[in-house]
C-alpha positions as CSV (number, residue, x, y, z in Angstrom):
1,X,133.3,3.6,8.1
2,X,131.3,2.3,5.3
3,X,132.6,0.9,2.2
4,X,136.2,1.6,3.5
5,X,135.6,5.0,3.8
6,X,134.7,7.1,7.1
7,X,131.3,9.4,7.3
8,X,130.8,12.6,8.6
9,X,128.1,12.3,11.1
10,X,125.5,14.4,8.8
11,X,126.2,11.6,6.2
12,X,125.4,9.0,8.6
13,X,121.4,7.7,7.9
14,X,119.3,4.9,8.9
15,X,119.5,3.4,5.8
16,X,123.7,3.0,5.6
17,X,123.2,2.1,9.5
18,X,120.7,-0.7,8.2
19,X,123.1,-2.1,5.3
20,X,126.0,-1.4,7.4
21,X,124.5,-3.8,10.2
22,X,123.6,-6.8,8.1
23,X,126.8,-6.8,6.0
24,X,129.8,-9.7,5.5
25,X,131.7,-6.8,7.4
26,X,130.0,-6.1,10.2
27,X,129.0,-9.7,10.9
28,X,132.8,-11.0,10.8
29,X,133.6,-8.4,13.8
30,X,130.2,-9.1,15.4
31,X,129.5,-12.7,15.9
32,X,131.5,-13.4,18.7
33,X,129.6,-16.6,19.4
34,X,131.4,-18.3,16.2
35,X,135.5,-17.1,17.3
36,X,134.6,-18.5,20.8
37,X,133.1,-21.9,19.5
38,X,135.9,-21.8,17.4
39,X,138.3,-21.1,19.6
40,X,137.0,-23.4,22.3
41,X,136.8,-26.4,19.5
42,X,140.8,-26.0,18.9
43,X,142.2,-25.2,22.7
44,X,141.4,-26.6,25.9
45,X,139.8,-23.8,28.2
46,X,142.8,-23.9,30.6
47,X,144.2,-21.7,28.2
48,X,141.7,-19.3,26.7
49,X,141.4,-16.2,28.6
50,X,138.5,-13.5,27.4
51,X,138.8,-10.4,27.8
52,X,135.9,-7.7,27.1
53,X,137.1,-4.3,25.4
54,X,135.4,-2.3,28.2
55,X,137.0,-3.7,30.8
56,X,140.0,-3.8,29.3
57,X,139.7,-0.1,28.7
58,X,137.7,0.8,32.0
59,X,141.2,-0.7,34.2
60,X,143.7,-1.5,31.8
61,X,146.8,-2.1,34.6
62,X,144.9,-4.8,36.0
63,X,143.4,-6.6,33.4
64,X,146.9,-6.4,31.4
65,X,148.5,-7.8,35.0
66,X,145.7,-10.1,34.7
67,X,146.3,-11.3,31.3
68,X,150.6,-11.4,32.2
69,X,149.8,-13.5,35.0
70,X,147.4,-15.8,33.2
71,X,150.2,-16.6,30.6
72,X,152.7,-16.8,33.5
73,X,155.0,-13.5,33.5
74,X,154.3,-10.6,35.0
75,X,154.5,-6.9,34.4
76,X,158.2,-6.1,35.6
77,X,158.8,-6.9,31.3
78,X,156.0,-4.4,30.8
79,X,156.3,-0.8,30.5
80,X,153.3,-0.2,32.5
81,X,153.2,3.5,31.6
82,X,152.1,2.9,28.1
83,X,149.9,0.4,29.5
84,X,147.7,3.1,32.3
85,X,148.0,6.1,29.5
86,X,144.0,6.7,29.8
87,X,144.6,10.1,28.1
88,X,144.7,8.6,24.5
89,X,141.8,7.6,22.8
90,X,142.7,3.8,21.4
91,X,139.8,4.4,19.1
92,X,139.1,8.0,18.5
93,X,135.6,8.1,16.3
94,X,132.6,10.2,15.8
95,X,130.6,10.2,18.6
96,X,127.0,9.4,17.1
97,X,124.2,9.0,18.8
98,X,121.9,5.8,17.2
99,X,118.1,6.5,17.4
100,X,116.7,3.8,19.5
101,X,114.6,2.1,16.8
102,X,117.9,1.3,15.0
103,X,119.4,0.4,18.8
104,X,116.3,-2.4,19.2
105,X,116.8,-3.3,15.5
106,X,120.4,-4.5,15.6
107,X,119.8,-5.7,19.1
108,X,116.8,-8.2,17.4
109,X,119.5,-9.0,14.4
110,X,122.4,-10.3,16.7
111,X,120.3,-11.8,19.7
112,X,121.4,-15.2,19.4
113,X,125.0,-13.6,19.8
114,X,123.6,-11.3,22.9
115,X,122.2,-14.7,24.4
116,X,125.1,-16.8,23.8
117,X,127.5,-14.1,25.3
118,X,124.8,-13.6,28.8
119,X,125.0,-17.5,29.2
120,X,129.1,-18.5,28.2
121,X,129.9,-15.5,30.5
122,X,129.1,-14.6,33.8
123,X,130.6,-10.8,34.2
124,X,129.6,-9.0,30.9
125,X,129.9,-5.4,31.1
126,X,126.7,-3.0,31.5
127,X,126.7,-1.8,28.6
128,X,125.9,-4.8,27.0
129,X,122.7,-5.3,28.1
């Protein structure tokens, strides 16, 4: 998407990737180390429980057990079939492939949010780094 609109892949350049990056937008879903400070100023940690997309999409039974049992239920008041359904794509998008110049550049742009994550948490996923 890009001004509220989805691209084709052949209208996808470095340039949009560039805006796209450094915009209001992008920052407000990227700058995780903010909604955690946040979070963490307003609740006691006892009752914050993260929980990384990938993992969550990599295993979803257990972290969603992990999650029920952290709030204290547990799955019996889940349909867990809806929950293990690993055909359906949650986020179905373009698959486009980011040139690495523009992989290093954003990775430069939102360091101190890439350091902040490797030091609050201790198991980010692989793809991360």
């Amino acid at each position: 998407f890009f001004g509220g609109k989805p691209l084709e892949e052949s209208e996808v350049t470095n340039e949009i990737i560039r805006e796209y990056y450094k915009s209001e937008a992008c920052e407000s879903r990227t700058r995780y180390d903010k909604t955690i400070r946040l979070v963490n100023k307003f609740f006691p940690k006892e009752n914050i429980r993260y929980i990384f997309f990938e993992d969550l999409m990599k295993n979803k039974k257990v972290e969603v057990d992990r999650f029920l049992k952290f709030i204290g239920s547990n799955s019996s008041f889940l349909s867990i079939t809806k929950v293990t359904d690993t055909e359906k794509k949650v986020l179905p998008s373009t698959k486009y492939s980011f040139p690495e110049e523009i992989k290093k550049e954003i990775r430069v742009y939102y360091s101190d949010v890439y350091d902040y994550i490797f030091k609050y948490f201790d198991n980010v996923p692989t793809n991360w780094k």
